[in-house]
DOKOLDO-871069 format. One record per residue (C-alpha): x negated, y negated, z negated; residue number from 1. Coordinates in nm, 3 decimals, decimal comma, padded with zeros to 5 digits, always signed. Each point is the difference from the previous one (the first is absolute). Layout:
N
<pt X="X" Y="Y" Z="Z" i="NUM"/>
...
END
This chain:
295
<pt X="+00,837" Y="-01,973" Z="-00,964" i="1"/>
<pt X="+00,152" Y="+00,290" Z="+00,167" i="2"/>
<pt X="+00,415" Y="+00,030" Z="+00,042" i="3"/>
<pt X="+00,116" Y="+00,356" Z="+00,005" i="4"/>
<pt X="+00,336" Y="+00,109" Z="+00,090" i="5"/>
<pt X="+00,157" Y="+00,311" Z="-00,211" i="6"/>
<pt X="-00,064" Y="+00,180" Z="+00,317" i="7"/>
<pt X="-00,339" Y="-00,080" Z="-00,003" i="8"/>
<pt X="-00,050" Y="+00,106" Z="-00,386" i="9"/>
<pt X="+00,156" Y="+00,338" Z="+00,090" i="10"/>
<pt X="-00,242" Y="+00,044" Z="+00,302" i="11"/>
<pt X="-00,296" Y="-00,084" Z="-00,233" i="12"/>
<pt X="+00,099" Y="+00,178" Z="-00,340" i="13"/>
<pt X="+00,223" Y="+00,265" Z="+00,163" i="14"/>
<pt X="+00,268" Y="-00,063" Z="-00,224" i="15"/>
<pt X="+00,368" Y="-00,011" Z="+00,162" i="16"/>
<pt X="+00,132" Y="-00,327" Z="+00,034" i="17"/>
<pt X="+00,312" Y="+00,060" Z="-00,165" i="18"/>
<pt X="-00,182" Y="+00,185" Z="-00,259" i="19"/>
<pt X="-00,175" Y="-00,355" Z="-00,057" i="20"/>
<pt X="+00,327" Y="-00,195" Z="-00,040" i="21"/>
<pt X="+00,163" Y="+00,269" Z="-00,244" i="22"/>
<pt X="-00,332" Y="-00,054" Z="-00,189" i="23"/>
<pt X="+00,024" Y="-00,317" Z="+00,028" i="24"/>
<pt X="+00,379" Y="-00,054" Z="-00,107" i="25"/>
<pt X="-00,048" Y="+00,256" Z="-00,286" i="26"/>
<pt X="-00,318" Y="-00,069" Z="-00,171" i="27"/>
<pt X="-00,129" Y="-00,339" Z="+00,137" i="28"/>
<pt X="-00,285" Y="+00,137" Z="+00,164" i="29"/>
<pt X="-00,060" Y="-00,273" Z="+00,261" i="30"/>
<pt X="+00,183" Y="-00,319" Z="+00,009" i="31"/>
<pt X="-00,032" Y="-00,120" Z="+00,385" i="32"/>
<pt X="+00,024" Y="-00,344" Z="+00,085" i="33"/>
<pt X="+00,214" Y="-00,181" Z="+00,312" i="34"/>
<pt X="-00,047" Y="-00,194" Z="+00,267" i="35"/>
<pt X="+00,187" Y="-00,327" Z="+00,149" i="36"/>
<pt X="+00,237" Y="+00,255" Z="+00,192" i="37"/>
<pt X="+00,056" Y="+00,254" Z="-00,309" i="38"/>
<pt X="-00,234" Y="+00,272" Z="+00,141" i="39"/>
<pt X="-00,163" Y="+00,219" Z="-00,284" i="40"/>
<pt X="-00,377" Y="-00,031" Z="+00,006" i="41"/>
<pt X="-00,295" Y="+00,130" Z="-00,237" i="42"/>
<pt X="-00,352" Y="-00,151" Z="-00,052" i="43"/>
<pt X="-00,353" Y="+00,224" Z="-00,045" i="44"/>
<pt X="+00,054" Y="-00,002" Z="-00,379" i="45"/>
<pt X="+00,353" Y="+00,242" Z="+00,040" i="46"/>
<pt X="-00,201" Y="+00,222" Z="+00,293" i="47"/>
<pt X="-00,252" Y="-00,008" Z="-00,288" i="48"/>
<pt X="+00,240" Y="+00,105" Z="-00,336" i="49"/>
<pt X="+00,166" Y="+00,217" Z="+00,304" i="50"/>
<pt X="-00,293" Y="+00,228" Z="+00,066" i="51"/>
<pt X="-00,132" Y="+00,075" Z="-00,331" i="52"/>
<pt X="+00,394" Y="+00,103" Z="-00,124" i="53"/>
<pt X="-00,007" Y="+00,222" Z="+00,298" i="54"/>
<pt X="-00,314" Y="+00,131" Z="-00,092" i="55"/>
<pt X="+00,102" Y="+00,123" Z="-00,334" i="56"/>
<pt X="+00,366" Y="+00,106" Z="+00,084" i="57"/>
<pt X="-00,185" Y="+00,240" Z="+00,285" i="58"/>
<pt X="-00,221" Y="+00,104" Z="-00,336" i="59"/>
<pt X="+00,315" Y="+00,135" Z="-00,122" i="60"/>
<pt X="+00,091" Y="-00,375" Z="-00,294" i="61"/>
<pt X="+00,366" Y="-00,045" Z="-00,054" i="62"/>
<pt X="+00,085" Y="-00,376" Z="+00,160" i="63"/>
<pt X="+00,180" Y="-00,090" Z="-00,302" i="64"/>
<pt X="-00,339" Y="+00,066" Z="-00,159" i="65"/>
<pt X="-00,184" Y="-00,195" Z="+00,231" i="66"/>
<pt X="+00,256" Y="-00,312" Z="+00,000" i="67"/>
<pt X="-00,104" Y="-00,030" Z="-00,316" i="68"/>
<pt X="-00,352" Y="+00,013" Z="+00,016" i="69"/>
<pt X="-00,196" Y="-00,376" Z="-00,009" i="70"/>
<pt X="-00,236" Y="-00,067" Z="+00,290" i="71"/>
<pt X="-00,299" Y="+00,075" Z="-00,218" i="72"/>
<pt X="+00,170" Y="+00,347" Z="-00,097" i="73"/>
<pt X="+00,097" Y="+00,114" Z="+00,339" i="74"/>
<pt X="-00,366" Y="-00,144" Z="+00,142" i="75"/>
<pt X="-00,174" Y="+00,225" Z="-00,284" i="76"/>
<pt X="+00,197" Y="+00,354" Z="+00,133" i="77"/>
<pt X="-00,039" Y="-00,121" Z="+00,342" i="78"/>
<pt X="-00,374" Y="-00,018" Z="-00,140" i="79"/>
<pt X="+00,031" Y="+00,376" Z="-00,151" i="80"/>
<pt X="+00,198" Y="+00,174" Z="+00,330" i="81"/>
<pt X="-00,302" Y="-00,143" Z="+00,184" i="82"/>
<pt X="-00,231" Y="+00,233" Z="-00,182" i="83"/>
<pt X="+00,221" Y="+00,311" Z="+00,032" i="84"/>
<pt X="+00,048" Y="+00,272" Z="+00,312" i="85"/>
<pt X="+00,178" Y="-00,204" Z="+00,249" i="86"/>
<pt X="+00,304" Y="+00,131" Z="+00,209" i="87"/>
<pt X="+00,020" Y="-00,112" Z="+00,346" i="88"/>
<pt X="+00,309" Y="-00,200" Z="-00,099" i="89"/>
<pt X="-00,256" Y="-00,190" Z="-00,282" i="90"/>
<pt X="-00,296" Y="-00,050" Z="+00,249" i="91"/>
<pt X="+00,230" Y="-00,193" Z="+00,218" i="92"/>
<pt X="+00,121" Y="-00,201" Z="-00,252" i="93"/>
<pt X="-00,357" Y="-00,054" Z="-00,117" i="94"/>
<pt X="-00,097" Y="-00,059" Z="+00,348" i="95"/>
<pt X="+00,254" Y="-00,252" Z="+00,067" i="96"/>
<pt X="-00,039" Y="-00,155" Z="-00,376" i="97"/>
<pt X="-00,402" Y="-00,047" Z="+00,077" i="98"/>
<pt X="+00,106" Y="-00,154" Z="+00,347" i="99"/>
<pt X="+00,271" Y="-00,277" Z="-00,182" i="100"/>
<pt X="-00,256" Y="-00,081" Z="-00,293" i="101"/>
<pt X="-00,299" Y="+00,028" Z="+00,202" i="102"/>
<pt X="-00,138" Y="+00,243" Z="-00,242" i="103"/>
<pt X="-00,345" Y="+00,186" Z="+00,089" i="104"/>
<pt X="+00,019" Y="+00,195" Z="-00,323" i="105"/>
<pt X="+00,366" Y="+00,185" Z="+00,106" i="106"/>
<pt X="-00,068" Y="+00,046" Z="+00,369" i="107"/>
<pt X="-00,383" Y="+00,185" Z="-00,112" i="108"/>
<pt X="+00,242" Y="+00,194" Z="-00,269" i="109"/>
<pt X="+00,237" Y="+00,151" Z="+00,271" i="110"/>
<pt X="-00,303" Y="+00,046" Z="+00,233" i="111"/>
<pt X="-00,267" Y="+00,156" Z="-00,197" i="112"/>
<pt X="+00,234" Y="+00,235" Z="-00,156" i="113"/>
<pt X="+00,156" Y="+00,128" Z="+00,301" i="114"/>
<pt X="-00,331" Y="-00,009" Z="+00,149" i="115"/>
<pt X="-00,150" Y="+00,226" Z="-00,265" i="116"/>
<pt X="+00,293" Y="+00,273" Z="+00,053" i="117"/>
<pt X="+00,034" Y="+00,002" Z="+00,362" i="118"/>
<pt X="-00,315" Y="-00,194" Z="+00,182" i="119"/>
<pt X="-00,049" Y="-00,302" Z="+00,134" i="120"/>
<pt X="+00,141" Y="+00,094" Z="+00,337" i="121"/>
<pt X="+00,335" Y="+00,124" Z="-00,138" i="122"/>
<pt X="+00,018" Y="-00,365" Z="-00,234" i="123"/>
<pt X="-00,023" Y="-00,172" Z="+00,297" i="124"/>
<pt X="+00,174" Y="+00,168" Z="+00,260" i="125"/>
<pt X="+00,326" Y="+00,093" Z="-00,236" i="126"/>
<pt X="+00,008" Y="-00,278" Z="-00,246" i="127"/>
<pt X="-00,177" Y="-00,307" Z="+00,095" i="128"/>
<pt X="+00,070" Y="-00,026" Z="+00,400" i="129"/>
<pt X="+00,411" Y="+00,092" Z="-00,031" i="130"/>
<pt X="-00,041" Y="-00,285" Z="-00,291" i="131"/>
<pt X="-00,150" Y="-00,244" Z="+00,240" i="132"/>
<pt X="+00,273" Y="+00,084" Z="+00,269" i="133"/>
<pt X="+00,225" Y="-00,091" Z="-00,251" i="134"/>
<pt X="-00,148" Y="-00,321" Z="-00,066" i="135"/>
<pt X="+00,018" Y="-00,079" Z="+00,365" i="136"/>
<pt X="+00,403" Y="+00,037" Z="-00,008" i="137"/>
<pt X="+00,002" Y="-00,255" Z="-00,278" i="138"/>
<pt X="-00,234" Y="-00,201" Z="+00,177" i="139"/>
<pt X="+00,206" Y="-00,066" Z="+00,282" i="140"/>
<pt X="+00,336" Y="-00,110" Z="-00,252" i="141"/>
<pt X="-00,248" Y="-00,252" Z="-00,148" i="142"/>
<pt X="+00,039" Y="+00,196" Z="-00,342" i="143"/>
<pt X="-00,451" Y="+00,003" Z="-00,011" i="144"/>
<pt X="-00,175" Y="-00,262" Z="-00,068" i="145"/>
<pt X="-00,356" Y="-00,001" Z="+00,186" i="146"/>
<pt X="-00,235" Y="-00,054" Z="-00,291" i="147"/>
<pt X="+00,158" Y="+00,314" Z="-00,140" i="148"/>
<pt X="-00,053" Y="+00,212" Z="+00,355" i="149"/>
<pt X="-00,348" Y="-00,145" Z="+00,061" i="150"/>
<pt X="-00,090" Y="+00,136" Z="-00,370" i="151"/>
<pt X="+00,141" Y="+00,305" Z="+00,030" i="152"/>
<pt X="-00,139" Y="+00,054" Z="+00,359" i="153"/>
<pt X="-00,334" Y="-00,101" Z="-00,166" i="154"/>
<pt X="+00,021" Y="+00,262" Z="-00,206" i="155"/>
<pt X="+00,063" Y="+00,297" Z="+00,189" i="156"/>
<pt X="-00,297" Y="-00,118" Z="+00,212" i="157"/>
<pt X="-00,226" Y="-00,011" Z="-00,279" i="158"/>
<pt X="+00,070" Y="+00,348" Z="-00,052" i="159"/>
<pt X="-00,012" Y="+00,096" Z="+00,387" i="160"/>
<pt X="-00,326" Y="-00,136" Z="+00,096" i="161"/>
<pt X="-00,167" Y="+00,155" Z="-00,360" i="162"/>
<pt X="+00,130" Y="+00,354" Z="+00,089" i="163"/>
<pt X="-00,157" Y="-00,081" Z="+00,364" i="164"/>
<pt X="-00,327" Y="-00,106" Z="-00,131" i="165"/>
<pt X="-00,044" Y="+00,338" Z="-00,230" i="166"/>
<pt X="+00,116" Y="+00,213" Z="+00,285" i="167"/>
<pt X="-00,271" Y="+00,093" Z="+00,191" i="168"/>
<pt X="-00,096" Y="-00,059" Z="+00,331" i="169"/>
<pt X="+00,038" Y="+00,341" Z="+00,242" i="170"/>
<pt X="-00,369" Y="+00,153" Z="+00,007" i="171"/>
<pt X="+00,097" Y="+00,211" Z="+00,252" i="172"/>
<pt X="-00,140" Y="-00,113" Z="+00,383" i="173"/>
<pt X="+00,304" Y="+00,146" Z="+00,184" i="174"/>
<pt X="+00,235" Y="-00,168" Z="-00,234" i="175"/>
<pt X="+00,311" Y="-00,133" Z="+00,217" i="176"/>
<pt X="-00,037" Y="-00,420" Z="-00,008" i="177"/>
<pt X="+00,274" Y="-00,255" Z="+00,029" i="178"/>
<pt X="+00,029" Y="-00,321" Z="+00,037" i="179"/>
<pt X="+00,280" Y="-00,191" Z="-00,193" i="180"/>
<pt X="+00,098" Y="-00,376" Z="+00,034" i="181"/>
<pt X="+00,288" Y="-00,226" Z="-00,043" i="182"/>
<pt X="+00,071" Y="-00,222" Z="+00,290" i="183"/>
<pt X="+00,066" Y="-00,340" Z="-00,021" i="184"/>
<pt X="+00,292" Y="-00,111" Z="-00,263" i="185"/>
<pt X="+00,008" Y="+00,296" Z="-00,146" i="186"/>
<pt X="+00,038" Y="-00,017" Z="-00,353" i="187"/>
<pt X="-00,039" Y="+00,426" Z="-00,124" i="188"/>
<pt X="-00,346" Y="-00,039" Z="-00,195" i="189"/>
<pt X="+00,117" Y="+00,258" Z="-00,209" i="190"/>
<pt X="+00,120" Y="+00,246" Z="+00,215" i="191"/>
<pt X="-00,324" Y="-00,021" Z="+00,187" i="192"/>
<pt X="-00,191" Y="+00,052" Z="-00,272" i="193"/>
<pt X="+00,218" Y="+00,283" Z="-00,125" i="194"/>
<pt X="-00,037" Y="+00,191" Z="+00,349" i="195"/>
<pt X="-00,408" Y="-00,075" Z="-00,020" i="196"/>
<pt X="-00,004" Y="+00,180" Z="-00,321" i="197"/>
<pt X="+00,236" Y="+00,301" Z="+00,096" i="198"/>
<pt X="-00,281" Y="+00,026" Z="+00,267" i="199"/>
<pt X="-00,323" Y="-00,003" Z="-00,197" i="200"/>
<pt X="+00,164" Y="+00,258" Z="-00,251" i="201"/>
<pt X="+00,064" Y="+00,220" Z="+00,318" i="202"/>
<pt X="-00,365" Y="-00,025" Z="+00,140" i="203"/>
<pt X="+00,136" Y="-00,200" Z="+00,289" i="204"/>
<pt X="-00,271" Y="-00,312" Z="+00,013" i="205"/>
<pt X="+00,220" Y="-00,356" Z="-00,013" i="206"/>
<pt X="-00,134" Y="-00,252" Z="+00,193" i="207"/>
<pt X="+00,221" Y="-00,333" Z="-00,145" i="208"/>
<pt X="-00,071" Y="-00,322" Z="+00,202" i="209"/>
<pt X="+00,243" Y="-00,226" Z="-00,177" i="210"/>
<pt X="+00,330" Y="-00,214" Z="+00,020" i="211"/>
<pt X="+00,074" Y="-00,212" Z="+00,303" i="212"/>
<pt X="-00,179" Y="+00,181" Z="+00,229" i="213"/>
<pt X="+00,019" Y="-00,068" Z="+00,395" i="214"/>
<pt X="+00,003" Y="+00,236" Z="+00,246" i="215"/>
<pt X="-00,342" Y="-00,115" Z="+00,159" i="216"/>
<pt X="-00,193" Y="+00,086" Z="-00,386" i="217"/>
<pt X="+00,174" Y="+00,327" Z="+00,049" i="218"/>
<pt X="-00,134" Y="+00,099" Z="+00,346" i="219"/>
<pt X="-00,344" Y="-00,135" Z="-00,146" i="220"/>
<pt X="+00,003" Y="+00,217" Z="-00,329" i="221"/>
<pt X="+00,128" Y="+00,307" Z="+00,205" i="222"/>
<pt X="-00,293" Y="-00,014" Z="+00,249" i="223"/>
<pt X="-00,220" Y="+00,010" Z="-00,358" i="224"/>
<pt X="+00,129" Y="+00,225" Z="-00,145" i="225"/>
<pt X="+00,153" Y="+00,257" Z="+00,258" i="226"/>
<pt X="+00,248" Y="+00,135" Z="-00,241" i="227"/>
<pt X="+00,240" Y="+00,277" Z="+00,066" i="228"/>
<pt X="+00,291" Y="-00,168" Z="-00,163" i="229"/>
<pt X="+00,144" Y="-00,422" Z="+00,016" i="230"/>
<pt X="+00,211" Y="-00,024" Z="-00,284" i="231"/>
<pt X="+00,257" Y="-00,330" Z="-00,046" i="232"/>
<pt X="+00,333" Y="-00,147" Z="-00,087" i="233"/>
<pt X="+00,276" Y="-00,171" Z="+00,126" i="234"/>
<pt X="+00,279" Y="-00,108" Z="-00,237" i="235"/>
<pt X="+00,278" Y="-00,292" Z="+00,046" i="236"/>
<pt X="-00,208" Y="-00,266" Z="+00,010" i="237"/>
<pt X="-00,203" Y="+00,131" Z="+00,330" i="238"/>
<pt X="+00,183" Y="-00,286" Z="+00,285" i="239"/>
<pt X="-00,325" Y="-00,088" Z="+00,189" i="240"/>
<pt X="+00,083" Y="+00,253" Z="+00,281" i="241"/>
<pt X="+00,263" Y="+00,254" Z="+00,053" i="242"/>
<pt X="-00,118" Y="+00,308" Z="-00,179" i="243"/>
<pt X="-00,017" Y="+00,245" Z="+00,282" i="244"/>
<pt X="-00,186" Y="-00,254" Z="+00,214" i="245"/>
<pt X="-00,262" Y="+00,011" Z="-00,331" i="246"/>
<pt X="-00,038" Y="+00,364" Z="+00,013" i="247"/>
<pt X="-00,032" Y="+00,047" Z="+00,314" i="248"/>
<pt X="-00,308" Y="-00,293" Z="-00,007" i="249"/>
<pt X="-00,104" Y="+00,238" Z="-00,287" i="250"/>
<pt X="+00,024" Y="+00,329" Z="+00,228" i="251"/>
<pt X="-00,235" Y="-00,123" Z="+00,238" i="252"/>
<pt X="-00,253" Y="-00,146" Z="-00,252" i="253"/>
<pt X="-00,043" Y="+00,301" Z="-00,212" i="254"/>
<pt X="+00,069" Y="+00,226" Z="+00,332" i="255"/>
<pt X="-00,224" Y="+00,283" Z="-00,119" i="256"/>
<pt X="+00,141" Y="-00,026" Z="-00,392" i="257"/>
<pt X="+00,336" Y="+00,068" Z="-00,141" i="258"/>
<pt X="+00,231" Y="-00,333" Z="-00,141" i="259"/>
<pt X="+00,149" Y="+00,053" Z="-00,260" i="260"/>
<pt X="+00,259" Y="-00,272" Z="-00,132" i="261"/>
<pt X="+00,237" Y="+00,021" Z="-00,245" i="262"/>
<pt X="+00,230" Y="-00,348" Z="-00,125" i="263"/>
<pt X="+00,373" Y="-00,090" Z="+00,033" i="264"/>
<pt X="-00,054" Y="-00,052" Z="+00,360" i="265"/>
<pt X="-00,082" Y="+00,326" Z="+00,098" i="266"/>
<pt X="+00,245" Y="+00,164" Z="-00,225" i="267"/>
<pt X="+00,302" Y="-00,094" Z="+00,239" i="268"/>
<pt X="+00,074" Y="+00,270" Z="+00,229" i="269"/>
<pt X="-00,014" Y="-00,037" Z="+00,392" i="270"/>
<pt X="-00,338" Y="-00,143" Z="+00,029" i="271"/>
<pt X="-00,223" Y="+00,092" Z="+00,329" i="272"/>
<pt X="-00,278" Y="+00,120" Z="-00,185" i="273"/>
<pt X="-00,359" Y="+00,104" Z="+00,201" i="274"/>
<pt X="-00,113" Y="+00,361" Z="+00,024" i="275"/>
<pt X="-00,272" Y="-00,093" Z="-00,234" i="276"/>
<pt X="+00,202" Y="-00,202" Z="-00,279" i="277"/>
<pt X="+00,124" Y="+00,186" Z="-00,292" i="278"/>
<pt X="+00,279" Y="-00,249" Z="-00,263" i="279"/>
<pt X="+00,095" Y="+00,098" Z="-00,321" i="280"/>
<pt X="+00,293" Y="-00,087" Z="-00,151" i="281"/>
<pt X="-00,097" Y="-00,014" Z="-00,301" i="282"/>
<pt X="-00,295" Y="+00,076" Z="-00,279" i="283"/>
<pt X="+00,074" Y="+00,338" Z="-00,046" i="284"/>
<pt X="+00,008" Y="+00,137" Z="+00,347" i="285"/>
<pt X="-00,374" Y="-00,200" Z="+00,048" i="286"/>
<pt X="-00,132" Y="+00,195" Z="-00,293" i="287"/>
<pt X="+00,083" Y="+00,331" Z="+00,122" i="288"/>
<pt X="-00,138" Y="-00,121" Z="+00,352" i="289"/>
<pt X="-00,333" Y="-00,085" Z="-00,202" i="290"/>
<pt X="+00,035" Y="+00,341" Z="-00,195" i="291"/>
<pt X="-00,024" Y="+00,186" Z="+00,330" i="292"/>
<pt X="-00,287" Y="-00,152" Z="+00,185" i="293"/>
<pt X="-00,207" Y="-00,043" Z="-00,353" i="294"/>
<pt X="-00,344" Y="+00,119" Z="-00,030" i="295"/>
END
């Protein structure tokens, strides 16, 4: 079981915390319990009731209405919204709602419909990555429980490595190739598989080989494979070496190629980078990088 501050519910539901007590003191809307020291807590069942009244006030319901819906009630419109044009206020509700209940039904809701109006690349790029990062804050107050990321995570890498296996493979011989890897302890699956896909769809051939990787399997795959571009990431929980020491190992291995890294290490400002490796602060930037050297 999950504890939740109020500060945590308005994080996750984006409701105001002092909206949440004037609900609260005015219609009974959550009754939070206390600990040995008188501190306010809530359990998953509030972030629960939470979400789905957030939902529907967002949809425009009264909350003196809502306060008096039953479970089953409010669970049946939550139902109906779910079948409706969603807002970006409601995906993120849905989003976060799917996440809490571990529901495969609402998270394939939000992302097939947005998918439908605005790609796949859009879905993932505006609603389900800036979702994740959010998850990642409330990972680090405790406010997550794994089971729920690991689903979740599962999830959006089901969809990622479909997309990549209907995208075609570049048929053209003078496609630009890169390798991409994650070194070891690096835990960005996703992101990896994200940036392989961006590539394929581009006509840039994606060479990925894998989690954990050393920088001995990397000299030994870039001597196969020759590519033009190396292709890996560095976030927070990169300690083995100090980072510039690592790309400057990575300079001399893939002398004749361009590095490209991206992660929360490289973001910080005042790193000695090589002449031949390129960071990116952040997804965006990479795309357009990929948008200007595609085939």
């Amino acid at each position: 079981m999950a504890i939740y501050s109020i500060g945590d519910l308005e994080r996750l539901s984006g409701i105001k915390a002092h909206t949440i007590r004037m609900w609260e003191q005015r219609y009974g809307l959550l009754h939070p319990k206390r600990n040995d020291t008188r501190i306010r807590y809530y359990e998953d069942e509030d972030l629960q009731y939470l979400l789905n009244v957030a939902l529907l006030n967002k949809r425009g319901l009264r909350i003196s209405k809502i306060a008096k819906m039953s479970l089953e009630e409010l669970g049946a419109e939550v139902e109906r919204i779910s079948q409706i044009k969603l807002g970006h206020d409601t995906r993120l509700n849905l989003l976060t709602l799917a996440f809490v209940e571990m529901d495969e039904y609402k998270f394939n809701t939000v992302f097939n419909h947005y998918a439908a109006i605005n790609g796949l690349e859009e879905t993932l790029l505006e609603v389900i990555y800036p979702f994740l990062e959010k998850l990642s804050l409330m990972w680090l107050t405790g406010a997550v429980k794994p089971v729920q990321e690991n689903f979740f995570t599962q999830l959006v890498r089901n969809k990622l490595i479909a997309e990549i296996e209907k995208t075609a493979l570049p048929s053209n011989a003078h496609a630009a190739k890169c390798l991409l890897y994650l070194p070891k302890g690096e835990q960005q699956e996703l992101s990896i598989l994200l940036v392989q896909l961006l590539m394929r769809r581009r006509g840039i051939l994606p060479v990925n080989i894998g989690e954990d990787t050393g920088l001995m399997d990397v000299e030994d795959a870039f001597r196969i494979h020759k590519p033009q571009y190396l292709f890996t990431i560095l976030s927070e929980t990169f300690t083995d070496v100090p980072v510039e020491q690592y790309l400057n190992s990575l300079s001399d291995l893939a002398a004749d190629a361009s590095v490209l890294v991206s992660g929360y290490q490289v973001a910080a400002e005042g790193l000695a980078l090589p002449d031949n490796v390129k960071s990116f602060a952040d997804l965006d930037s990479l795309k357009h990088f990929l948008d200007s050297i595609a085939a």
